[in-house]
N, C-alpha and C positions, 0 to 999 in steps of 0.2 A: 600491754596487750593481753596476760593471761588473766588482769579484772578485768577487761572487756570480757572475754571469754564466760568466766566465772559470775557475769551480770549476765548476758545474755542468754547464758542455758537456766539460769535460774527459775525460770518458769516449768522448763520440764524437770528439775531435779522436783521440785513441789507436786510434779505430778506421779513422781517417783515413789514417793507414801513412807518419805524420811519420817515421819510418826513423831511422837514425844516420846518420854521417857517414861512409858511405861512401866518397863523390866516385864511385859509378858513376852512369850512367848509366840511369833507370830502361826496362825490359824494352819491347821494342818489343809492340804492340798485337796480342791475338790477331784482331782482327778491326779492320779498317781506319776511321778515323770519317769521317762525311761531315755535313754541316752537317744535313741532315734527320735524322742521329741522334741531334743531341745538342740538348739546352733549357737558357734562358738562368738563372743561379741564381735560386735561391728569397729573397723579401724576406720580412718580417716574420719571425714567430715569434719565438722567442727570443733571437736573434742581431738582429735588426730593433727590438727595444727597446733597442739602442747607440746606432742610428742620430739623427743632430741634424737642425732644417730650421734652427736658430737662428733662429728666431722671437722669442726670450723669453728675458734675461736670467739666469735661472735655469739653463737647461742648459749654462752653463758650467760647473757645479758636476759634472757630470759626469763632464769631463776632467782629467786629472792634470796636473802639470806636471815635467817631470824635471827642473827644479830642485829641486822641494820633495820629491820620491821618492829621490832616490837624491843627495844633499849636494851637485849641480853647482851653477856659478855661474848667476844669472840671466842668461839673455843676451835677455830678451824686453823690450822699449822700449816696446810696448804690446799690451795683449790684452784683448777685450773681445765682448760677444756684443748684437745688435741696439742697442749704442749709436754707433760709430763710421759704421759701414754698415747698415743698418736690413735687417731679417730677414738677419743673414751676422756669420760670425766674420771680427774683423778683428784681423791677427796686424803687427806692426811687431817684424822684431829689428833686436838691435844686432848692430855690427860680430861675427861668427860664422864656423862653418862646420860642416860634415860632411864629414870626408874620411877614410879612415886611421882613426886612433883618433882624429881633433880631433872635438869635440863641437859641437853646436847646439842651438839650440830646438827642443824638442819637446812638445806636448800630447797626452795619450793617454788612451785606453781599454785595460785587461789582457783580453784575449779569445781563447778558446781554439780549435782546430780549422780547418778549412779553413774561410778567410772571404774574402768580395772587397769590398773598400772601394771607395767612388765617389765621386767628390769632384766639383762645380761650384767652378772657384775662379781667380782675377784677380789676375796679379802685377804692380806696374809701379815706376815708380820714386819717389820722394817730388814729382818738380818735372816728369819726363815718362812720357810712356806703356811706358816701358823700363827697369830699373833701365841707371845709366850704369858702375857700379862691376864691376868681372868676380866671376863665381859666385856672382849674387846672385839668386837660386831659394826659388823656395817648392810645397810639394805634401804630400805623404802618404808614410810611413813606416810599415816594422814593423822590430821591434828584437827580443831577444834582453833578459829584462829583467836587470838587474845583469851589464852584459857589458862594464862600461867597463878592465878587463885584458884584456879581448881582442875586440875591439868585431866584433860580429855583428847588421848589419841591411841593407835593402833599400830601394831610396825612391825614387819617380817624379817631377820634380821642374817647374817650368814657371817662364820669365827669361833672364836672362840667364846664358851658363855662359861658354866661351871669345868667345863673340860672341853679341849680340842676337838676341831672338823663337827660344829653343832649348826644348825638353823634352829631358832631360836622364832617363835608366835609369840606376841604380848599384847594384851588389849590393858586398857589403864582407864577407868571410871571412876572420876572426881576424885581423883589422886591414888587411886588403889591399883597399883599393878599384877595382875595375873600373868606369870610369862611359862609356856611350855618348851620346851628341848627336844631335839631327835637330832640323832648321830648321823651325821653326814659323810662321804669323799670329801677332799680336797680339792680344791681346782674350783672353776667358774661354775656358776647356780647362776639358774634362774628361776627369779620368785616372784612371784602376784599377788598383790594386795588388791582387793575389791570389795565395794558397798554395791549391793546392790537390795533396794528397797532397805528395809531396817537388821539387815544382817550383812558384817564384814567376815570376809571369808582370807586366812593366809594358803597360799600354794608357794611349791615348792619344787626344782626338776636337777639332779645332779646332772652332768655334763655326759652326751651317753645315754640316761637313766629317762624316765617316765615322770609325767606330772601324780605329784601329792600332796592330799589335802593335809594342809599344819594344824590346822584349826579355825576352826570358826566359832562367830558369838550374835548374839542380838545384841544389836549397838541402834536403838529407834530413836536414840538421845541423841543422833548426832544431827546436827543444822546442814540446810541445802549443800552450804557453801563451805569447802573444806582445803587446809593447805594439805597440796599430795605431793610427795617431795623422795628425797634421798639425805639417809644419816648413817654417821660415824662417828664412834664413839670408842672409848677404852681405857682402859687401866682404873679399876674400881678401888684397889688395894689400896689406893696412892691416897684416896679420902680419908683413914684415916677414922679419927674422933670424926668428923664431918658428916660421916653416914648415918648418924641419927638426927643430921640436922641438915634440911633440904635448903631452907633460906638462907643461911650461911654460907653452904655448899653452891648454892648458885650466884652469891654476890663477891665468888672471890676466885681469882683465876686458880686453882690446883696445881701445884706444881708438881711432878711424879715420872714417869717412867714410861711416856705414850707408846702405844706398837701395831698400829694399824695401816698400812698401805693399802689403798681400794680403789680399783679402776672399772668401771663402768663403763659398761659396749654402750649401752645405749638404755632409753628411758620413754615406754612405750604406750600412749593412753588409748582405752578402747571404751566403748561402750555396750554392757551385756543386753542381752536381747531376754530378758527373764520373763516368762512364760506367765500370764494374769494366773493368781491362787498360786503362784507357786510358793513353798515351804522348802526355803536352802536350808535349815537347820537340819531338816530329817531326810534329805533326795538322797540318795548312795552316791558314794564320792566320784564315781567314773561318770553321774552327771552331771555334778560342780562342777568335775573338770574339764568337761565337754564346755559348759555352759559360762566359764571363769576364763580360759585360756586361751590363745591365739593358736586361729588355724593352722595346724602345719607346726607349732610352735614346738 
């Protein structure tokens, strides 16, 4: 169902001005936005039948797994819908990662066009409220699909990264990882990953707290059609000699110290309503966030 999806908007993602890979910067705004200008994306329609609450066993049949898509190793320890955590996907990987070209878990949907994903979702560690092992994060992704020769995607991530209670921004271009940090609470976040036109934007909302922007980038490299998904990952230590070597490190299962337990409320697709000329790289953050996040969210 979601390559039907992902074929049939493809017409409007192309009308979206996904671009090449320039690396410029896109056009500053003919007219300046201000938060009363802009409204927060569109839910349902077409785009909104992606969307999970994980109520019911069954709509895990909906997400892919890029083990079983594209020949990688499994690295997921366990995965399952409303039976571990009752209405929530609950992801456990093993020793993994995302960095560079190393790979991870990931489960997806293929879907095409400017989308903003929203995620409710709880990371901690198997025995405390924190994974204890470094880079052990779980959140939302989009990839670039069959791009493991030259790995192209983006991912918001919430755990532990260089230190506890982190959300963690990464964009990754033809294998080069950029990834930023900010100190977070503990407990459930929620986070957005969104493209729209040739810039991906992360947000970020502690539980309680206010939506913020993590970061954004020009990504006009990236094609219509994109896996938008949820990953989990951890225990970087455990690689070893391996961490200077990505293809090795991906063709062999890791044995280590996994510590990631992550339950997900729910898994939410919208589509932003981005204003013609608009320039998301330079708007002030309070109208990304107007213009990134769900009403009411």
């Amino acid at each position: 169902m979601r390559a039907k999806i992902a074929a049939s908007v493809a017409a409007a993602g192309l009308l979206a001005g996904c671009g090449t890979a320039s690396g410029q910067a896109p056009q500053a705004s003919a007219k300046a936005l201000t938060v009363a200008g802009v409204r927060p994306p569109d839910p349902g329609g077409e785009i909104g039948t992606a969307s999970s609450e994980f109520a019911d066993t069954a709509e895990l049949s909906a997400w892919s797994k890029l083990s079983d898509t594209e020949g990688d190793l499994n690295r997921i320890a366990k995965l399952d819908v409303n039976a571990t955590a009752k209405n929530a996907l609950y992801l456990e990987p093993k020793t993994s990662t995302w960095f560079d070209a190393f790979r991870g878990p990931f489960v997806y949907q293929e879907l095409a066009g400017d989308i903003v994903m929203h995620v409710r979702v709880k990371v901690e560690g198997k025995k405390k409220s924190q994974p204890e092992r470094k880079f052990s994060l779980g959140g939302v992704m989009l990839r670039v699909p069959q791009s493991n020769a030259k790995p192209n995607w983006v991912s918001v991530t919430t755990g532990t990264g260089d230190a506890a209670k982190r959300v963690e921004a990464k964009s990754t271009l033809n294998g080069s990882s950029k990834p930023k940090e900010v100190a977070v609470k503990e407990g459930w976040m929620e986070l957005v990953l969104a493209r729209a036109g040739g810039v991906v934007a992360a947000l970020y909302k502690e539980e309680g707290g206010t939506w913020k922007v993590g970061q954004r980038w020009v990504r006009d490299d990236l094609p219509t059609v994109l896996q938008w998904g949820i990953t989990g990952y951890t225990d970087w230590d455990s690689y070893g000699a391996l961490k200077k070597d990505a293809a090795k490190a991906n063709a062999k299962a890791v044995k280590g110290l996994p510590d990631v337990r992550m339950i997900v409320d729910y898994a939410r697709f919208l589509r932003p309503a981005t204003p013609d000329d608009a320039d998301l790289m330079t708007v002030p953050d309070d109208v990304l966030v107007k213009l990134l996040t769900p009403a009411g969210a």
